[in-house]
PDB file of N, H, CA, C and O in Angstrom:
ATOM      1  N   UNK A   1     -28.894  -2.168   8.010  1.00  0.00           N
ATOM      2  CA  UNK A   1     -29.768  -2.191   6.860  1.00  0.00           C
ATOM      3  C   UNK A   1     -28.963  -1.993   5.575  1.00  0.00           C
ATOM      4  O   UNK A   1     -28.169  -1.053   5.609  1.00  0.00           O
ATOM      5  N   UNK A   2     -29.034  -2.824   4.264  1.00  0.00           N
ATOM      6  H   UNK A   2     -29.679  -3.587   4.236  1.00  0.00           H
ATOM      7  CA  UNK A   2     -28.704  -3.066   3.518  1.00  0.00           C
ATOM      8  C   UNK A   2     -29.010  -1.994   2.367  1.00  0.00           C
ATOM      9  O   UNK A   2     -30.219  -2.225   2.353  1.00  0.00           O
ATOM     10  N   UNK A   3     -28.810  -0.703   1.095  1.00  0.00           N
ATOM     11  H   UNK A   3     -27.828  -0.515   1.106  1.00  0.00           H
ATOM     12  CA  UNK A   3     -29.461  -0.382   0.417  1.00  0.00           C
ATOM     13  C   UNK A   3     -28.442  -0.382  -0.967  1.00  0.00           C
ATOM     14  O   UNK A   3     -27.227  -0.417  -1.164  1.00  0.00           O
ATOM     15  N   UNK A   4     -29.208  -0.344  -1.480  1.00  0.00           N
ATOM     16  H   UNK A   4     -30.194  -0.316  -1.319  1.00  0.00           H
ATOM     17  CA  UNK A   4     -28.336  -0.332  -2.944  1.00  0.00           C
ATOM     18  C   UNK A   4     -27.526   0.346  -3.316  1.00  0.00           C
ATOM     19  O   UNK A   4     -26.988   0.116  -4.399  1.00  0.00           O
ATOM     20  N   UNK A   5     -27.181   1.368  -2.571  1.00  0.00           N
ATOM     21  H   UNK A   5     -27.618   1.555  -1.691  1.00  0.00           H
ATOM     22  CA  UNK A   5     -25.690   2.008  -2.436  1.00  0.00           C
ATOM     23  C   UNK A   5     -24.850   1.317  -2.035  1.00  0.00           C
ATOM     24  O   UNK A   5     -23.655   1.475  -2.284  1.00  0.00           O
ATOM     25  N   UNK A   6     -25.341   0.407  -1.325  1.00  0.00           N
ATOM     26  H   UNK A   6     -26.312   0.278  -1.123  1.00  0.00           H
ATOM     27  CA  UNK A   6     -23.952  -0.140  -0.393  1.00  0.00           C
ATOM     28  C   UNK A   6     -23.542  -1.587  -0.781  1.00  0.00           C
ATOM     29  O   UNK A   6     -23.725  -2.609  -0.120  1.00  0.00           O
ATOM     30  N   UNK A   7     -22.832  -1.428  -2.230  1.00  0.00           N
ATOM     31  H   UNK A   7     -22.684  -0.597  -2.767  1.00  0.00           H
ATOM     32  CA  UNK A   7     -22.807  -2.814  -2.944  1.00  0.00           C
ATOM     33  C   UNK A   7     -21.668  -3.500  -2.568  1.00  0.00           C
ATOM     34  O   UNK A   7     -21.594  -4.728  -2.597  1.00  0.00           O
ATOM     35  N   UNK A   8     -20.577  -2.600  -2.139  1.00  0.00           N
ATOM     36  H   UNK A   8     -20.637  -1.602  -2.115  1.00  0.00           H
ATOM     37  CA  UNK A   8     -19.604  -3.703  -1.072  1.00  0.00           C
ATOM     38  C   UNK A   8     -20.033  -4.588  -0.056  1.00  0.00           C
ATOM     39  O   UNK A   8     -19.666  -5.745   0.152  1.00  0.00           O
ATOM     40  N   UNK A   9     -21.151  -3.646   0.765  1.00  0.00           N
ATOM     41  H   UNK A   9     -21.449  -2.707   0.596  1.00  0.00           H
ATOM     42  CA  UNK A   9     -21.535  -4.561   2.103  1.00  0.00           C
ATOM     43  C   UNK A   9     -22.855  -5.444   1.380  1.00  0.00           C
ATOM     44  O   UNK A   9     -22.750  -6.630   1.696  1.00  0.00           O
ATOM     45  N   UNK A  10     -23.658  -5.273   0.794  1.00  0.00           N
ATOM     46  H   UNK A  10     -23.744  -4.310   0.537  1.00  0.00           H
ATOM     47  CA  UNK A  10     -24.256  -6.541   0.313  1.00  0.00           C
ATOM     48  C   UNK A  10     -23.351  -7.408  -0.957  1.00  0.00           C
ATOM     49  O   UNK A  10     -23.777  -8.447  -1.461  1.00  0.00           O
ATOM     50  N   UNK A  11     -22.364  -6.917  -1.247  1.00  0.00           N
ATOM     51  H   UNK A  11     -22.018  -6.073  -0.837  1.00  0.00           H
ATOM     52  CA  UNK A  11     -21.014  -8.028  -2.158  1.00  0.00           C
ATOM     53  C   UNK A  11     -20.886  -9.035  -0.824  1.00  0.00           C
ATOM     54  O   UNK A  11     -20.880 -10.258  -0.970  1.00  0.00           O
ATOM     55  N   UNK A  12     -20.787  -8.407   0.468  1.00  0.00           N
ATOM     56  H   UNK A  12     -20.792  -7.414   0.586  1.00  0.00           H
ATOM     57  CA  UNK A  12     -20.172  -9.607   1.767  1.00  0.00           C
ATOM     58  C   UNK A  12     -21.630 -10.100   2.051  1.00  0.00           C
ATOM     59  O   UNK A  12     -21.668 -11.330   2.074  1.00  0.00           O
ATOM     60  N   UNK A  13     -22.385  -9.729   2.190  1.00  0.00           N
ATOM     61  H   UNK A  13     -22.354  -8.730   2.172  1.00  0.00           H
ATOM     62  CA  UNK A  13     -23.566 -10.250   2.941  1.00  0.00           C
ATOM     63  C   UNK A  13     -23.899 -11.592   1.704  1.00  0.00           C
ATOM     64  O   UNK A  13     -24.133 -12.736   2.094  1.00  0.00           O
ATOM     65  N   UNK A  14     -23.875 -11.277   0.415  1.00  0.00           N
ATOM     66  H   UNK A  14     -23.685 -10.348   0.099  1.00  0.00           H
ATOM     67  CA  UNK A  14     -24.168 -12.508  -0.762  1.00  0.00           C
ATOM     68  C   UNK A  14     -23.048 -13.266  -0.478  1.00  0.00           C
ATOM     69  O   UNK A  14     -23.366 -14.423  -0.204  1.00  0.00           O
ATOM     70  N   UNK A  15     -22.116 -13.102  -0.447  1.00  0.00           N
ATOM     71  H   UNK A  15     -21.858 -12.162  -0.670  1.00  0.00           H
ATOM     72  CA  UNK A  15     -20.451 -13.990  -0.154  1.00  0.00           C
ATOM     73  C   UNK A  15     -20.601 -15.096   1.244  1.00  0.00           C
ATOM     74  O   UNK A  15     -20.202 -16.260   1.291  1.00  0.00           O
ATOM     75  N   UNK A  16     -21.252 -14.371   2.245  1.00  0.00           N
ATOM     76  H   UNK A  16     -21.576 -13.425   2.206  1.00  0.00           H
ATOM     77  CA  UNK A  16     -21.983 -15.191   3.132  1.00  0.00           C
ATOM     78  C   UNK A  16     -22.900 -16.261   2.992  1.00  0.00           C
ATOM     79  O   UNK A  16     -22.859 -17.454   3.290  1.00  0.00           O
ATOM     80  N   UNK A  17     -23.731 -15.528   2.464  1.00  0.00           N
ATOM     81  H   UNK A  17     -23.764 -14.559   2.221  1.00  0.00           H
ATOM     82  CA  UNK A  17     -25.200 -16.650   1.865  1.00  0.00           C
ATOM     83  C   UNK A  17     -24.845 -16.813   0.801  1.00  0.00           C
ATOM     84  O   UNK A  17     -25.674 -16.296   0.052  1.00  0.00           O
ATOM     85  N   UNK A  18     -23.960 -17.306   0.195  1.00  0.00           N
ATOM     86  H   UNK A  18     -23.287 -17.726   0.803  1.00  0.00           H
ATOM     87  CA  UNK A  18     -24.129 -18.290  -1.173  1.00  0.00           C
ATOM     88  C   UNK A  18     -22.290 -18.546  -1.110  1.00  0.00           C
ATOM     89  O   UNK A  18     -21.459 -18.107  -1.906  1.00  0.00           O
ATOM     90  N   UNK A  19     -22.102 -19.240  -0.109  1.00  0.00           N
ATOM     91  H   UNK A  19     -22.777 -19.596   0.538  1.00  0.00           H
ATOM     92  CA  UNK A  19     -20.180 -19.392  -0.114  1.00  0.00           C
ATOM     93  C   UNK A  19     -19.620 -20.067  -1.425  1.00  0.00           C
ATOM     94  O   UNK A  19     -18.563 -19.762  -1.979  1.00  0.00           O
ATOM     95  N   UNK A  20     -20.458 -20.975  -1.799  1.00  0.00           N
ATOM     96  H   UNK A  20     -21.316 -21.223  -1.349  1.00  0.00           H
ATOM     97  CA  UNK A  20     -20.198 -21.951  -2.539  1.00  0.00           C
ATOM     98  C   UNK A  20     -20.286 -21.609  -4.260  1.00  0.00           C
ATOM     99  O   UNK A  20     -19.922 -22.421  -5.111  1.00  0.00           O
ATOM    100  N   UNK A  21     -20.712 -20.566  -4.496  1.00  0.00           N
ATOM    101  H   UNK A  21     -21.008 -19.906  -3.806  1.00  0.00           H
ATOM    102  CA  UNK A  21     -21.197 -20.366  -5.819  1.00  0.00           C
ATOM    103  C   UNK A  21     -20.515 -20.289  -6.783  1.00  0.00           C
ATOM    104  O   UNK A  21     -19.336 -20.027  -6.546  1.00  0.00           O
ATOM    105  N   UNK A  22     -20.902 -20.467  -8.228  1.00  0.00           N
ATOM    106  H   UNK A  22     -21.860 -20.679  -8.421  1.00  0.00           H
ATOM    107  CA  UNK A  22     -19.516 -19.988  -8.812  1.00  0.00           C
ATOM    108  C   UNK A  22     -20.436 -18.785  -9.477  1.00  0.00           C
ATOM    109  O   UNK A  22     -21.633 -18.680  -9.740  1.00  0.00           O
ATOM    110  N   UNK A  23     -19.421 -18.036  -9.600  1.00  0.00           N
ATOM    111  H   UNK A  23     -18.448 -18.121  -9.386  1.00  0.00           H
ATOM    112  CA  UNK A  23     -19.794 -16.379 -10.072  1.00  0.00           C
ATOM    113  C   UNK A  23     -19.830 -16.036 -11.200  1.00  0.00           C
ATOM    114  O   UNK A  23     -20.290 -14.986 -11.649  1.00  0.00           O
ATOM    115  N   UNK A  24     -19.214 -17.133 -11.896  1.00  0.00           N
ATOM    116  H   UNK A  24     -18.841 -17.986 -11.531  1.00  0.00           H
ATOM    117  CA  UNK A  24     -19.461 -16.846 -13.396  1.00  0.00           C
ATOM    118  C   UNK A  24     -20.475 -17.154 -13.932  1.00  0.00           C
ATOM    119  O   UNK A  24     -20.834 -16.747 -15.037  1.00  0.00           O
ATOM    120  N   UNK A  25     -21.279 -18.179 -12.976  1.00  0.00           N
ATOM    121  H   UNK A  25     -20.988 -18.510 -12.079  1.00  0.00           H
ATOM    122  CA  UNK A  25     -22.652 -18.516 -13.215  1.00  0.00           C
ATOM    123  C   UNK A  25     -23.884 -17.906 -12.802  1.00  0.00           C
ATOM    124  O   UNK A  25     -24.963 -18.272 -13.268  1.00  0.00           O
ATOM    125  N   UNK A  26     -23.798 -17.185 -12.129  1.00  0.00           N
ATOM    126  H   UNK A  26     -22.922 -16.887 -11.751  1.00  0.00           H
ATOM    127  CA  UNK A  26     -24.980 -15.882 -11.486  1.00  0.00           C
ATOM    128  C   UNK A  26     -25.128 -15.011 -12.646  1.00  0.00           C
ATOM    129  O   UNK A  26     -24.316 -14.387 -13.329  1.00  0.00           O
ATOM    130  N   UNK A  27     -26.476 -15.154 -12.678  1.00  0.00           N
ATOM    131  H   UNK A  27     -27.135 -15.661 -12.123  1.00  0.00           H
ATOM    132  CA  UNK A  27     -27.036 -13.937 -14.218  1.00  0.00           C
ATOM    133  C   UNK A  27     -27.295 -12.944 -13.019  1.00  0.00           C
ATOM    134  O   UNK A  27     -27.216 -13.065 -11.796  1.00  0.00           O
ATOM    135  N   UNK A  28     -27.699 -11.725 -14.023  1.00  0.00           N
ATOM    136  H   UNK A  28     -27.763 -11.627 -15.016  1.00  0.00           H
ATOM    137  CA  UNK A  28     -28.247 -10.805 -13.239  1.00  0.00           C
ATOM    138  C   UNK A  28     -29.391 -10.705 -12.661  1.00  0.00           C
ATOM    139  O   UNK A  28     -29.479 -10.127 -11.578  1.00  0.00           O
ATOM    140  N   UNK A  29     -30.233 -11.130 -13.140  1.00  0.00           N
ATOM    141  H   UNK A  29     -30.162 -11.600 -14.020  1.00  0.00           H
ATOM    142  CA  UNK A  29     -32.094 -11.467 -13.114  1.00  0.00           C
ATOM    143  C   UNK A  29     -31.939 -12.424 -11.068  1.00  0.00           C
ATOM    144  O   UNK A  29     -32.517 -12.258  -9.994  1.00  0.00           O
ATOM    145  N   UNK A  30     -30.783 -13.385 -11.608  1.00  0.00           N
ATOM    146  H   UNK A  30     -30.313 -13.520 -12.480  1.00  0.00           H
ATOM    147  CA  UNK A  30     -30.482 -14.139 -10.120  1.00  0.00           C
ATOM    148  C   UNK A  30     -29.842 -13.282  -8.742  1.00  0.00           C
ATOM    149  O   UNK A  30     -30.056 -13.523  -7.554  1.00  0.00           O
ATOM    150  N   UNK A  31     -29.199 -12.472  -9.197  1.00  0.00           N
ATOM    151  H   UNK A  31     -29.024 -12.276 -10.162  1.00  0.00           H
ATOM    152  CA  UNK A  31     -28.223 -11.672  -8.292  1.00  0.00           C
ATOM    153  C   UNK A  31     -29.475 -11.085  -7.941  1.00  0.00           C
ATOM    154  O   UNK A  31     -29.827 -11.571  -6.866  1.00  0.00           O
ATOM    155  N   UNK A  32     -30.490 -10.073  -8.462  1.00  0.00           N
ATOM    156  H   UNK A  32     -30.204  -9.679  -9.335  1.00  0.00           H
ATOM    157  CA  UNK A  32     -31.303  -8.814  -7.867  1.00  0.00           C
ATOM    158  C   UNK A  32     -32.076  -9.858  -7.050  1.00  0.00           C
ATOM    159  O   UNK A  32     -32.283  -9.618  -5.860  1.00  0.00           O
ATOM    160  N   UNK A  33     -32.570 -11.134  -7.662  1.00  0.00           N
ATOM    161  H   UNK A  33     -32.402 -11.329  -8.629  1.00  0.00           H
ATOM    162  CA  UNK A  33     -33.630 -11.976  -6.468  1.00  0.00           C
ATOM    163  C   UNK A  33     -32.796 -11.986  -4.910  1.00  0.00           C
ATOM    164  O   UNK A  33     -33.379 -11.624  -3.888  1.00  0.00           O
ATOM    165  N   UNK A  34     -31.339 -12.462  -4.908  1.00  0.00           N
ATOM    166  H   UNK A  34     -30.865 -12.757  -5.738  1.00  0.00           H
ATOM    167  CA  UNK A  34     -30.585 -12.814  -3.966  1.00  0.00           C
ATOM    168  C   UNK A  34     -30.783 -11.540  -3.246  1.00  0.00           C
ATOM    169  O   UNK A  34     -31.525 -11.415  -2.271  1.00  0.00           O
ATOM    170  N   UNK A  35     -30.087 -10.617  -3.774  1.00  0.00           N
ATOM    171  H   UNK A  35     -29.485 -10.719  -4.566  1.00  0.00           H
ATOM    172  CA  UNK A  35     -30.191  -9.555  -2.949  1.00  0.00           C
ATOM    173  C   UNK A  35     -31.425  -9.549  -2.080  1.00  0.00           C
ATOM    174  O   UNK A  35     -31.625 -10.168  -1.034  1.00  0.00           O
ATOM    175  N   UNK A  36     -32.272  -8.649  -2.791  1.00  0.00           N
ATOM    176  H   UNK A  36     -32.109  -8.146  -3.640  1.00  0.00           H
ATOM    177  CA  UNK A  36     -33.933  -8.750  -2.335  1.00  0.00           C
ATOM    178  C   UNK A  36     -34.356  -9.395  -1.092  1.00  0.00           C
ATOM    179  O   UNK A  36     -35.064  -8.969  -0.180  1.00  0.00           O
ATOM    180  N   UNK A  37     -33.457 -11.099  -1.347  1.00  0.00           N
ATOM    181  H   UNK A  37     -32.882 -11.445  -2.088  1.00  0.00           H
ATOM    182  CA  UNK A  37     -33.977 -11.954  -0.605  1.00  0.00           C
ATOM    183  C   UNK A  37     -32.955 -11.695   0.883  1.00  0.00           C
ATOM    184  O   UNK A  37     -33.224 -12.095   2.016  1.00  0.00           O
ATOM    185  N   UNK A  38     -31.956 -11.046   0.524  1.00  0.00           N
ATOM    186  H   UNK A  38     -31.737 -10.722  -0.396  1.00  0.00           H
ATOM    187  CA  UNK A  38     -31.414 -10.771   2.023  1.00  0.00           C
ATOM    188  C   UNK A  38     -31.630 -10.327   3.151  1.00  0.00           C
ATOM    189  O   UNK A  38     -31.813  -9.110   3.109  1.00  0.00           O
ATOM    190  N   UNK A  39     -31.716 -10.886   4.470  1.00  0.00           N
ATOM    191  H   UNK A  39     -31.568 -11.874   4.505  1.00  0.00           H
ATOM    192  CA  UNK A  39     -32.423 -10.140   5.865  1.00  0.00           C
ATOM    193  C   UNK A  39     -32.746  -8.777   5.745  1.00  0.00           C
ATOM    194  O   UNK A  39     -33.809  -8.156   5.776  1.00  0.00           O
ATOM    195  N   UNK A  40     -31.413  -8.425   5.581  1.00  0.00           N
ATOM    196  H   UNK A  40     -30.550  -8.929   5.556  1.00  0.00           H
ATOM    197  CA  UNK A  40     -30.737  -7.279   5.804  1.00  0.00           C
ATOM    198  C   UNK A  40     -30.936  -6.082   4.928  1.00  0.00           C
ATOM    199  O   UNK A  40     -30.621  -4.925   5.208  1.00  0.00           O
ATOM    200  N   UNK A  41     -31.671  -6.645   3.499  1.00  0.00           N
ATOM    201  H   UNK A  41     -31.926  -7.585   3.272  1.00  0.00           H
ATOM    202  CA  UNK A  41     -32.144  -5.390   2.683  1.00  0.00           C
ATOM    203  C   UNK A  41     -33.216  -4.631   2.647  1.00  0.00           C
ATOM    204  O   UNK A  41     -34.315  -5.184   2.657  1.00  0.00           O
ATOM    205  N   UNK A  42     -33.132  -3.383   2.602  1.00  0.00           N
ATOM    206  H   UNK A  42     -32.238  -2.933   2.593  1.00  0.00           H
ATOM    207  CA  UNK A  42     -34.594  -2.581   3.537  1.00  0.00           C
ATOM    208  C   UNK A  42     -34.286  -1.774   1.939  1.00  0.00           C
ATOM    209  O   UNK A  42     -33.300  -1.039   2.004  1.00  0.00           O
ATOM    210  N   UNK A  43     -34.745  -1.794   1.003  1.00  0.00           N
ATOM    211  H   UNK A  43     -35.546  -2.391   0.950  1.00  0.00           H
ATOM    212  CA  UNK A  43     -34.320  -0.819  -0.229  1.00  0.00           C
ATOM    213  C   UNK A  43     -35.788  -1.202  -0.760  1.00  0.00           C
ATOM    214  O   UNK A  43     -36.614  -2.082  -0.519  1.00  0.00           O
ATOM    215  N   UNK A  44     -35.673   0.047  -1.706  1.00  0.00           N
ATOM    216  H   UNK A  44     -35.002   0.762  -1.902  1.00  0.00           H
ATOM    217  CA  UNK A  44     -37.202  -0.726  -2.895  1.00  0.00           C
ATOM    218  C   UNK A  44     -36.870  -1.213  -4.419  1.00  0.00           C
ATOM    219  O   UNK A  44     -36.478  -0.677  -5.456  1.00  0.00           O
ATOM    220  N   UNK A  45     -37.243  -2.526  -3.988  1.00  0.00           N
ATOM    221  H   UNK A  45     -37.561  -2.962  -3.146  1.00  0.00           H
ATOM    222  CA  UNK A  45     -36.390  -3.354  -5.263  1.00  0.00           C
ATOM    223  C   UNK A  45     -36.542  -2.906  -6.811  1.00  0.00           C
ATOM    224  O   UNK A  45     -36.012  -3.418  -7.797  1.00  0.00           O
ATOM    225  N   UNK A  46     -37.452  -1.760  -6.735  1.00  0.00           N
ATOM    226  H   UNK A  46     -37.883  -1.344  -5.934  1.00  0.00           H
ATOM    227  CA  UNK A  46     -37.767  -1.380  -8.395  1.00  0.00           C
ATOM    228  C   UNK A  46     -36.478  -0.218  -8.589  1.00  0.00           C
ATOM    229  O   UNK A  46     -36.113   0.307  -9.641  1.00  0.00           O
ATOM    230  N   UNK A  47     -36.156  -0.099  -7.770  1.00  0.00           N
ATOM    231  H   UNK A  47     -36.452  -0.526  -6.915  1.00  0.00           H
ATOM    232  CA  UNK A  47     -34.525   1.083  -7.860  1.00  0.00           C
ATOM    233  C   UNK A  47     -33.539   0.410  -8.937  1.00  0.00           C
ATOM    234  O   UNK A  47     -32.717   0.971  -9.662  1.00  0.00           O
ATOM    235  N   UNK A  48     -33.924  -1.240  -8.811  1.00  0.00           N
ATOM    236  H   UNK A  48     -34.592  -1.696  -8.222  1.00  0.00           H
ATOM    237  CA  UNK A  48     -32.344  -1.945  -8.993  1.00  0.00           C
ATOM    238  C   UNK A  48     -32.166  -1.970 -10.622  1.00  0.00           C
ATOM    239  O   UNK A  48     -33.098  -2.379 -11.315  1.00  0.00           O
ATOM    240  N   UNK A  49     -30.952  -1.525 -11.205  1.00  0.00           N
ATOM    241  H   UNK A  49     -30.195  -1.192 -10.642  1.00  0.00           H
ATOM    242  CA  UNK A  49     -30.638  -1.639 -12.119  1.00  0.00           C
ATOM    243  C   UNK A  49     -29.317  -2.405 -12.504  1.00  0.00           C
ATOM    244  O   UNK A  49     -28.563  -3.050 -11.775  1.00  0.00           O
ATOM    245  N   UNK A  50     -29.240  -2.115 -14.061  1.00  0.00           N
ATOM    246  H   UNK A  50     -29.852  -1.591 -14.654  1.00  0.00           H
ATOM    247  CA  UNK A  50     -27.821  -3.235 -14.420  1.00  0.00           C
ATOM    248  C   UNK A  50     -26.565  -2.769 -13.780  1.00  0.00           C
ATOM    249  O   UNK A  50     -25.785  -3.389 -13.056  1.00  0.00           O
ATOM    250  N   UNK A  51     -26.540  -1.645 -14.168  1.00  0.00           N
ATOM    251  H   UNK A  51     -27.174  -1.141 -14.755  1.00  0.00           H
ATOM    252  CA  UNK A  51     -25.549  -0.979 -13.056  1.00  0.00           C
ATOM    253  C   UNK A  51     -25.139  -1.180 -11.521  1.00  0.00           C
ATOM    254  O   UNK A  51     -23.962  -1.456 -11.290  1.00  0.00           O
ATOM    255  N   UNK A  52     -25.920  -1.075 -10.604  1.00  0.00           N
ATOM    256  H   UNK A  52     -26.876  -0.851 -10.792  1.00  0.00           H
ATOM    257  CA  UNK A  52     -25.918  -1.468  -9.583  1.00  0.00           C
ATOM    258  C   UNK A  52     -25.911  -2.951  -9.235  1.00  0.00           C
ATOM    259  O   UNK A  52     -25.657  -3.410  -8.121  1.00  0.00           O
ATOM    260  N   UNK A  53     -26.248  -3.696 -10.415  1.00  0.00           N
ATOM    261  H   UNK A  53     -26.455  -3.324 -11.320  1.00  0.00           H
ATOM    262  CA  UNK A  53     -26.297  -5.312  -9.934  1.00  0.00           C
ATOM    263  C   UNK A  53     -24.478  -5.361 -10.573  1.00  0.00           C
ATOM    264  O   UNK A  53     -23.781  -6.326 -10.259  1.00  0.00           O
ATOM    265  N   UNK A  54     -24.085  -4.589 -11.173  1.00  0.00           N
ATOM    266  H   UNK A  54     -24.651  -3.805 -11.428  1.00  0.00           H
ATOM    267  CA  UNK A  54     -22.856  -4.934 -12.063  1.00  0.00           C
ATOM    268  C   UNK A  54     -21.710  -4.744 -11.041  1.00  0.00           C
ATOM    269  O   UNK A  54     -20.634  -5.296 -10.807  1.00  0.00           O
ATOM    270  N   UNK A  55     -22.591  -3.479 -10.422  1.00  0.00           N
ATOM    271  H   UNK A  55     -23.464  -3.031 -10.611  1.00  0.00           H
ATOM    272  CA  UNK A  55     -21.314  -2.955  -9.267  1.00  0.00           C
ATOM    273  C   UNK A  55     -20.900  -4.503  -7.786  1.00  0.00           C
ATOM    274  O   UNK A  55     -19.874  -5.050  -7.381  1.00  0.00           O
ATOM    275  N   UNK A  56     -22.697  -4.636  -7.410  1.00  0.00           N
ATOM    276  H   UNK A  56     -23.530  -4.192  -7.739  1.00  0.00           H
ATOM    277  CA  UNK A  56     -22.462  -5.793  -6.387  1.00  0.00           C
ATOM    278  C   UNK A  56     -21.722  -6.746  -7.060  1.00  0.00           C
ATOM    279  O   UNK A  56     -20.767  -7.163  -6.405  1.00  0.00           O
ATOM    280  N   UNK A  57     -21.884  -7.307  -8.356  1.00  0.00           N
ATOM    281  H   UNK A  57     -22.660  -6.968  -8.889  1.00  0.00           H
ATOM    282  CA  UNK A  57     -21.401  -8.704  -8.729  1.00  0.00           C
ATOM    283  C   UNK A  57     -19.400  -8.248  -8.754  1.00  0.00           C
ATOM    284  O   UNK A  57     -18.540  -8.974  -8.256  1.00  0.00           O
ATOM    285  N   UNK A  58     -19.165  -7.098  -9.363  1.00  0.00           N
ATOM    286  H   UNK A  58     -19.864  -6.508  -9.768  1.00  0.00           H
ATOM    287  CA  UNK A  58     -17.821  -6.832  -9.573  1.00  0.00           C
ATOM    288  C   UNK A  58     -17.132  -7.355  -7.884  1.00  0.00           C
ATOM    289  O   UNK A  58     -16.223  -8.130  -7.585  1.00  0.00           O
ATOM    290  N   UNK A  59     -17.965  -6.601  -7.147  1.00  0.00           N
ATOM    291  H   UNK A  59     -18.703  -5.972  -7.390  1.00  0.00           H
ATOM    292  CA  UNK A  59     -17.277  -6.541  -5.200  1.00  0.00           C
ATOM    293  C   UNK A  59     -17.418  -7.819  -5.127  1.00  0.00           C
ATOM    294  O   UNK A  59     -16.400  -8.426  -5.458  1.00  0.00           O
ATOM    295  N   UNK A  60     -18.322  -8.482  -4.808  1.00  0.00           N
ATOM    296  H   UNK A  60     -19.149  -7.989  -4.538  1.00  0.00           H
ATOM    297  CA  UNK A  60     -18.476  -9.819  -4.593  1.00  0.00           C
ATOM    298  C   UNK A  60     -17.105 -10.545  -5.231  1.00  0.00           C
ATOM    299  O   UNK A  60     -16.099 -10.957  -4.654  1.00  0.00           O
ATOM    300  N   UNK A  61     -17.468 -10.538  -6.656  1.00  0.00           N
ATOM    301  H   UNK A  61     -18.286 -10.203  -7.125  1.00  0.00           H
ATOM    302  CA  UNK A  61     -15.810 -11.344  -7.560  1.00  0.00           C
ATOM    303  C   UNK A  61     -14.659 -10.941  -6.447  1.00  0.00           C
ATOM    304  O   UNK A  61     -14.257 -11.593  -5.483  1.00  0.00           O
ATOM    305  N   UNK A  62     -14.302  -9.734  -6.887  1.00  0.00           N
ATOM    306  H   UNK A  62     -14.628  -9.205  -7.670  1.00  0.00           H
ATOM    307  CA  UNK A  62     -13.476  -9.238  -6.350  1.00  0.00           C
ATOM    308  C   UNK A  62     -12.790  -9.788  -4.182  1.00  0.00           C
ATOM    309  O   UNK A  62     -11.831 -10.088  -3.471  1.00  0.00           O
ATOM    310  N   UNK A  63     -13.887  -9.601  -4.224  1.00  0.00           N
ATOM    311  H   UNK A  63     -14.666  -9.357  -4.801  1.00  0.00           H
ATOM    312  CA  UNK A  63     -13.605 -10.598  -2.515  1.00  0.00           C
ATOM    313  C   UNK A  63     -13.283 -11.584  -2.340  1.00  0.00           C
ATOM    314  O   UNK A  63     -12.571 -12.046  -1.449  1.00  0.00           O
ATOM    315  N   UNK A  64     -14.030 -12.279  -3.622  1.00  0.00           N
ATOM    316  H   UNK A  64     -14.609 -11.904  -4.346  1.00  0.00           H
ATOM    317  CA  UNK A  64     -13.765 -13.436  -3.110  1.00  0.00           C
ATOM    318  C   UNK A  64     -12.492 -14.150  -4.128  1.00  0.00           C
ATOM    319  O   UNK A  64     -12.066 -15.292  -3.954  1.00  0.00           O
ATOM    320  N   UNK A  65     -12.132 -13.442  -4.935  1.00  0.00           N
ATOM    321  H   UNK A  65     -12.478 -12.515  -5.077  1.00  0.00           H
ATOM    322  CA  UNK A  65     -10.875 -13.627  -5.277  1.00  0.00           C
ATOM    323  C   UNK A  65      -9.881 -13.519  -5.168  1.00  0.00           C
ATOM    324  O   UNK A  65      -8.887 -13.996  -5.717  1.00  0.00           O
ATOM    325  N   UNK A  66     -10.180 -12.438  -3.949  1.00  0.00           N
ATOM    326  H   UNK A  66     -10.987 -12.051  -3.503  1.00  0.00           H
ATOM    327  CA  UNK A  66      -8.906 -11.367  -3.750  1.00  0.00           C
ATOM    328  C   UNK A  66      -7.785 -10.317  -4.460  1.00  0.00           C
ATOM    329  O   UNK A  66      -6.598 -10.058  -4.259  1.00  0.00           O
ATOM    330  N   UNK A  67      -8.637  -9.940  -5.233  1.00  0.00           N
ATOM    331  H   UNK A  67      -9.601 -10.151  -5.397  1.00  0.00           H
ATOM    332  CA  UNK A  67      -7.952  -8.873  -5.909  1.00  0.00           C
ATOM    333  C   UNK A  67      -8.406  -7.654  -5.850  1.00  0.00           C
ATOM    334  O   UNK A  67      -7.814  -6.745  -6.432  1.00  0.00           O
TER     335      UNK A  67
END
């Protein structure tokens, strides 16, 4: 189960479902739907803030850039 603490493991779970994306193009408003929309997220989506969408989008970059 997925919760909004755990923005590394939903950074991989979005990196999965959306391989192709480019990241500079994901707003934030798009990232919290994605999330949300993941199997795997059991959280209550009114928690989510800029912060926490800032943290997933940073991990995500970060993975998939490798740095």
């Amino acid at each position: 189960m997925l919760t909004w603490d755990a923005s590394y493991e939903i950074a991989l779970a979005l990196r999965e479902a959306h391989p192709d994306v480019d990241l500079e193009r994901v707003g934030i408003e798009q990232l919290e739907q994605w999330v949300i929309a993941l199997p795997d997220f059991s959280d209550d989506p009114a928690m989510a803030n800029q912060g926490l969408l800032e943290a997933i989008l940073r991990d995500w970059y970060e993975e998939s850039s490798g740095v």
